[in-house]
Phi, psi and omega in degrees: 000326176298332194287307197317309179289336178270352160295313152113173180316300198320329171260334168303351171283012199205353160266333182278310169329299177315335195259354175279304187301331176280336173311323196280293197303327185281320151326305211283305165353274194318275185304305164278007168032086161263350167244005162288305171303080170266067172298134194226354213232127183036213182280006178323296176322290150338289207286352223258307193305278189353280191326320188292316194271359147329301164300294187320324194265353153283324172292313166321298251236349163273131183241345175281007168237161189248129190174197182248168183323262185335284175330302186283346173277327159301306173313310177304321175311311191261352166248143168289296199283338181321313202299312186305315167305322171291284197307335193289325185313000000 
């Protein structure tokens, strides 16, 4: 911990990033079992990723139903208006 503090802000600034960016991968993990998925063929992989935090950031951003990542992407899947909502955002 003595190290943590003599590193000074610069590192709690670049320890809080890390934890936004892991906070993220592990959403994408979770919800979209994104380390399962294995595409090799051109940029696919790339447009695919895009497409997943596109999405992620549509599933946040809907609030009238309450759940987790996972939950609110099935319900959009099995309903039209969930879906119309997630998109409405």
């Amino acid at each position: 911990m003595a190290i943590c503090r003599a590193a000074g802000p610069r590192f709690s600034c670049c320890a809080a990033a890390l934890v936004v960016k892991n906070k993220l991968y592990w959403s994408l993990d979770v919800a979209f079992r994104e380390d399962v998925n294995k595409i090799h063929r051109g940029q696919a992989a790339e447009d695919l990723a895009r497409n997943r935090h596109i999405a992620l950031n549509y599933l946040k951003g809907e609030k009238k139903f309450k759940g987790g990542i996972r939950r609110k992407q099935k319900k959009a899947a099995l309903g039209d208006t969930c879906l119309a909502g997630v998109l409405a955002v």
